[in-house]
N, C-alpha and C positions, 0 to 999 in steps of 0.2 A: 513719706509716701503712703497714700491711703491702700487698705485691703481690694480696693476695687479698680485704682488706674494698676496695683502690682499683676494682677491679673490679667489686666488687658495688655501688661508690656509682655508677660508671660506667651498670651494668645498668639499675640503677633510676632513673635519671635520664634514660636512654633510653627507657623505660616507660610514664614520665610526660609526655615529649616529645609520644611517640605516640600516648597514648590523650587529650592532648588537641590535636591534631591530628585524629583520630578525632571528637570530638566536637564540635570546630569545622565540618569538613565535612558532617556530623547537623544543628547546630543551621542552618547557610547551605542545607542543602538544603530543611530545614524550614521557614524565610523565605521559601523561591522559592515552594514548595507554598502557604503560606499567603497568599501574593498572589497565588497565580491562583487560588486559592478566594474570593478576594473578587470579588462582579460590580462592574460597572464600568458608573459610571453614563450613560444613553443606551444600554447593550448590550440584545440583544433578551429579549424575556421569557420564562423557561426553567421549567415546571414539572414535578414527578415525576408518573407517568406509566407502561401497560404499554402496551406494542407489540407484536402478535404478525405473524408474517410472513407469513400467511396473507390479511392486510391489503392491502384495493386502493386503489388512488389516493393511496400514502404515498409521501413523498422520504426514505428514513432516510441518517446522517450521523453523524460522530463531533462530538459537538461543542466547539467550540474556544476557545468564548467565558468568560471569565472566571467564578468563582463553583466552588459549590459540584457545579455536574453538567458541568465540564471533562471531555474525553474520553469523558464518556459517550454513547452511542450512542440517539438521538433522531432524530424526526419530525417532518415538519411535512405538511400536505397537498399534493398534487402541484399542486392548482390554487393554493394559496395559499403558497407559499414564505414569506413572511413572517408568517406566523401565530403564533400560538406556538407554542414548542417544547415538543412531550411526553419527556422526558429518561427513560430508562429504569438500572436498576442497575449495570447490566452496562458497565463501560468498556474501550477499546481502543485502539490504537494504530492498528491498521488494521480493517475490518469490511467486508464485503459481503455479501448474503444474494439467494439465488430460489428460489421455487418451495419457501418454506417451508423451505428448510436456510439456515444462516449460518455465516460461519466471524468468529472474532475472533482477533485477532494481540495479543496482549500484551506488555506490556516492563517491565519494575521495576527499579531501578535502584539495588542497595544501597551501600553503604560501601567493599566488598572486589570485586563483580561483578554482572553485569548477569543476571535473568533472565526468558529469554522462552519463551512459549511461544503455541500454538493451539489455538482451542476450537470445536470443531466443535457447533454447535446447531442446535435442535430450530425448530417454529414459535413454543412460548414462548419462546423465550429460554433454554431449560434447556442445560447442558452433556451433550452426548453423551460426546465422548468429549474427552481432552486431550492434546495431543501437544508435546513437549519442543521447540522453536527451535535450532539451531547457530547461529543468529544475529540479527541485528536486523530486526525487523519491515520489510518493505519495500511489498511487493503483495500483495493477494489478491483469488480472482475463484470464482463458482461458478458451475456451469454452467447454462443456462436449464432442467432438469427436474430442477436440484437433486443429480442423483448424484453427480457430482463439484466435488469443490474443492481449489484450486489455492494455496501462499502459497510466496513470494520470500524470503528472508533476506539481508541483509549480512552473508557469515561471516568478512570480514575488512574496513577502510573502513567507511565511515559515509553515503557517498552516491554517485551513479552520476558525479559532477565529480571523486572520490578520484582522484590518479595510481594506486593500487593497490588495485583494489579485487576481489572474489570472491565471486561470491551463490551459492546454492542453493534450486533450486526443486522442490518436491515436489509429487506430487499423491495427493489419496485419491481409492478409489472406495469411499464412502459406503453403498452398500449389502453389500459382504461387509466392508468396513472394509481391504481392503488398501490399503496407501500403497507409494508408489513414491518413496524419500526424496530421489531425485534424478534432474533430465531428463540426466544428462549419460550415463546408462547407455543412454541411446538411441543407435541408429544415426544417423548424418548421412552427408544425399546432399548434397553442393555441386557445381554447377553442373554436376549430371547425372552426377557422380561419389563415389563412398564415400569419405567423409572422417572424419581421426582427428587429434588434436591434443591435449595437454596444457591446455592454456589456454581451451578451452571452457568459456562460463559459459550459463547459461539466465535470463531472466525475465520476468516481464510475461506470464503466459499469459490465453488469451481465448477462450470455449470458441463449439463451434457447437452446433443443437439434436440434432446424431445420438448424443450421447453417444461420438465417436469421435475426430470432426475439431477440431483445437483449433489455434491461433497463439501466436507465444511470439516474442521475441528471442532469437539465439542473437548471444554475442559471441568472436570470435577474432580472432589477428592484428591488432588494435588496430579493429578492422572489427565492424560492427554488421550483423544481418541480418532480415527477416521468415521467418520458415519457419514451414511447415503441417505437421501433427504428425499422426500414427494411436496413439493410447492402445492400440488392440489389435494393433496393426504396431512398436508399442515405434520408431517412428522418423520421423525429422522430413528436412522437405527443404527450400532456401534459393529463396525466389523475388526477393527484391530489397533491395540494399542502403540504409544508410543508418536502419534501419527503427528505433524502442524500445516499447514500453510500447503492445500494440498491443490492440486492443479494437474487436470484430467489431459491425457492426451488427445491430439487430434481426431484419434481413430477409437478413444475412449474404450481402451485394452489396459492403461497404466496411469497411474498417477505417479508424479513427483512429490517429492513433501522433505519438509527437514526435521531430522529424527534429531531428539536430544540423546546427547553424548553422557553415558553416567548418569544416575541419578540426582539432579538438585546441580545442575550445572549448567552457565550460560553459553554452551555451546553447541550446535549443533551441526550434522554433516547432510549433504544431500542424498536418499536415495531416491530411486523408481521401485514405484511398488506393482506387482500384477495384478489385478481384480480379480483375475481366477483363479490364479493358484495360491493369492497373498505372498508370494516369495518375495523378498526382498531383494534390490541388488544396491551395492553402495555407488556412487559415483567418484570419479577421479579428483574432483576436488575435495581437500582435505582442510582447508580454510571452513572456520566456522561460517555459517551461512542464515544467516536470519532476513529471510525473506520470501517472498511467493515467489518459488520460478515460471517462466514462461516457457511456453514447449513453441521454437520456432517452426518444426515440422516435427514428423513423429520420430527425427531421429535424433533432434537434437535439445536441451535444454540452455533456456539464460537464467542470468540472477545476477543480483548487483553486491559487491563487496567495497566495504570501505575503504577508498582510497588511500595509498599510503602517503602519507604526512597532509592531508588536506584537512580539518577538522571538518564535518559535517558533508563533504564532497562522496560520493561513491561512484564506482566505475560498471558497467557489464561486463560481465562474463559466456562465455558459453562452454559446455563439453557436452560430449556424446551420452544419451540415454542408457545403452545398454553397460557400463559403467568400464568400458574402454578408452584410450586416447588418454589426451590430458588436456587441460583445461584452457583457453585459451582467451586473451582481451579480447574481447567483441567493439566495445565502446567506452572510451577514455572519458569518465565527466557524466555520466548519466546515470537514470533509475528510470524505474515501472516501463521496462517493454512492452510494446503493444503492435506483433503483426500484424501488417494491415491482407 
């Protein structure tokens, strides 16, 4: 056999390796898909269904329940959380919506590379406009009179427990359509001083109703922070350590946030923080919590916890703000609350 057909048996043999390797990971990811397209009997009852945002007294939600409207973004009534669920077309990874705008986070997940992106919407549900991800869907928040909206990426790591991880977080202003692709171009004041560092990450923003003042994490030096941010002052300033994933209340007197437990530790718990006095309170749930809570009125918070024994599924929750009561299932099968 000559040096040059051994090589071409070589090529093609490696070819075939490949592309069925290639289509082993096609037909296993199409398995996965096609079992969470199946619902699951006892799961709540999911039907098609339009939503528009303009809608009062709705809870919308990604939903996470098995079948054929997985990830789609659905409703239930505010006073009836367990109702049925109106499932709309439109699916997401992440989603929140006020005041009639919505942004959705998307992820796809092909053979060769992942892609993401965000879709900023209208009160139906229409796509405005669509804007490209550098990385994995993480948070997203819009501001109470709708102009702006805010989303997080993983552009490197996969969760905020990663030893190495790097988000970027952008914000649009919805009415002239300028985006700001990154909060790291902002100034930082720490601890009444101008501060510069390579290692600056942003996330978790939460906006207030002046269309100006907004809250976010900033992370450096292995250190977590709360800072209050001016959209038209391009710069943020650090009020108190410890702080993640922090989310203003309605009447913007307190924030929610999940405080890490121990230093160098993938857990954290929820409390409410006060703006004026910084006191902290812890909240009833004692379940690790990594996530941005939603404040459904000023007295109450949600958040979503991993379902137990579902891989990849998570449920809502809700308990009391002032860190009373105890915590209770809101919604079996879902993530990213969004009162409408």
């Amino acid at each position: 056999m000559t040096s040059m057909r051994r090589r071409l048996l070589i090529f093609v043999a490696a070819v075939l390796v490949l592309a069925g390797v290639g289509t082993g990971v096609v037909l296993h990811a199409a398995a996965r898909a096609d079992r969470a397209n199946q619902p699951q009997a006892g799961g709540p009852t999911v039907g098609s269904g339009k939503l528009t945002l303009d809608q009062k007294q709705r809870l919308t939600f990604v939903n996470q329940a098995s079948g054929p409207h997985r990830t789609a973004v659905a409703s239930v009534p505010s006073t009836d959380p367990e109702a049925k669920r109106t499932a709309t077309d439109l699916k997401c990874a992440r989603f929140y919506a006020a005041a009639g705008t919505g942004v959705c986070l998307q992820s796809t997940t092909g053979v060769l590379k992942q892609s993401n992106r965000a879709l900023l919407l209208d009160a139906s549900l229409r796509t405005r406009h669509t804007f490209a991800l550098a990385g994995t869907p993480s948070r997203a928040r819009v501001s109470p009179s709708g102009r702006f909206v805010a989303w997080t990426v993983f552009v490197s790591g996969e969760s905020y427990s990663s030893a190495f991880f790097s988000t970027r977080t952008s914000v649009l202003d919805t009415r002239t359509m300028k985006l700001t692709p990154s909060l790291e171009t902002f100034s930082v004041v720490k601890d009444g001083k101008p501060y510069h560092a390579s290692d600056i990450n942003f996330w978790g923003v939460t906006f207030a109703h002046d269309d100006d003042t907004f809250y976010a994490t900033l992370n450096t030096a292995d250190k977590t922070y709360l800072v209050r941010g001016s959209l038209s002052q391009h710069k943020v300033t650090t009020l108190i350590e410890n702080v993640e994933c922090p989310s203003l209340s309605p009447d913007e007197t307190r924030v929610a946030f999940k405080k890490r437990i121990l230093s160098r530790t993938d857990l954290w718990h929820e409390y409410v923080l006060d703006l004026r006095t910084l006191k902290e309170t812890p909240l009833a749930e004692r379940h690790s919590v990594d996530d941005q809570a939603t404040w459904l009125d000023n007295k109450t918070v949600a958040y979503a916890l991993p379902s137990q024994g579902k891989v990849g599924s998570s449920d809502l929750w809700s308990t009391p703000a002032d860190g009373t009561g105890t915590p209770r299932l809101l919604i079996s099968g879902a993530s990213s609350p969004a009162p409408l």
